[in-house]
C-alpha positions as CSV (number, residue, x, y, z in Angstrom):
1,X,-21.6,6.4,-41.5
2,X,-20.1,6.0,-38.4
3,X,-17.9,9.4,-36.4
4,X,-14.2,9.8,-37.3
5,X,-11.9,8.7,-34.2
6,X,-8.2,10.0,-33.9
7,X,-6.4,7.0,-32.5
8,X,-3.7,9.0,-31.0
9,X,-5.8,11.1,-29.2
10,X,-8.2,8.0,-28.0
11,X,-5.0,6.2,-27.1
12,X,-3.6,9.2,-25.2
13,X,-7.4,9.1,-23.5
14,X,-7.4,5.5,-23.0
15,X,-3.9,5.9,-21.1
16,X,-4.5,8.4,-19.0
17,X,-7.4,6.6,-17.8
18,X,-5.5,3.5,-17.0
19,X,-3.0,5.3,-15.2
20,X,-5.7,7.4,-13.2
21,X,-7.3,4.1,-12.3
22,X,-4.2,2.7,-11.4
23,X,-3.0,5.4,-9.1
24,X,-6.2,5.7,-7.1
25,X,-6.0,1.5,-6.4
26,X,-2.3,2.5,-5.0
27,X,-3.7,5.1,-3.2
28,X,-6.3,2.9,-1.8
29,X,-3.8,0.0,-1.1
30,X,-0.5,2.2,0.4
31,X,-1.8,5.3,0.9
32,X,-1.5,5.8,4.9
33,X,-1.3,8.9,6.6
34,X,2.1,9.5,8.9
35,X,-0.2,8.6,12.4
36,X,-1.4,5.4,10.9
37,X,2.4,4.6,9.9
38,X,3.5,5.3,13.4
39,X,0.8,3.5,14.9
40,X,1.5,0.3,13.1
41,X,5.5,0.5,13.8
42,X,4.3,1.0,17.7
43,X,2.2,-2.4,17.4
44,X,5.1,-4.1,15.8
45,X,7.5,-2.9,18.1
46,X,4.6,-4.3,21.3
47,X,4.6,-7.3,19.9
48,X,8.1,-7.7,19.9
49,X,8.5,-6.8,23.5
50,X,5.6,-8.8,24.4
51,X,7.8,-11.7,22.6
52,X,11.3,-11.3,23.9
53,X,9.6,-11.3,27.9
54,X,8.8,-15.3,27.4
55,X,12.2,-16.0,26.5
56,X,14.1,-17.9,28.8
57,X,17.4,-16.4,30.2
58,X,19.4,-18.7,27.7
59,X,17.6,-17.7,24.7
60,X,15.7,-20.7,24.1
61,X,11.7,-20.1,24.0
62,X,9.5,-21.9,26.2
C-alpha cells in the first residue's frame, strides 16, 4: 500500500511553492536596484533632450 498524504498540508506545500516560484520570476523581472532605476530615468530623460534639439522653432519636426 501506498503512504498516507494529508491534502491540506500538501496543498499548503504546493502553494507556497507556487508563490515562492512566482516571487523569485518578479524579482527577476522588476527587481532593480535604486542606481539602475536612476540610470534608466537619466537615459530617458537624454533622449528626450536629444529629441526636442531637432525641433524646428515652430514646433514642427524636421
Amino acid at each position: 500500500m501506498g503512504d498516507l498524504v494529508n491534502l491540506k498540508k500538501y496543498r499548503k506545500r504546493a502553494g507556497r511553492d507556487k508563490a515562492a516560484s512566482e516571487a523569485e520570476h518578479n524579482r527577476a523581472c522588476f527587481g532593480r536596484t535604486k542606481t539602475q532605476k536612476n540610470l534608466d530615468e537619466q537615459q530617458t530623460r537624454r533622449a528626450a533632450r536629444e529629441l526636442d534639439r531637432h525641433l524646428l522653432d515652430d514646433g514642427k519636426q524636421s
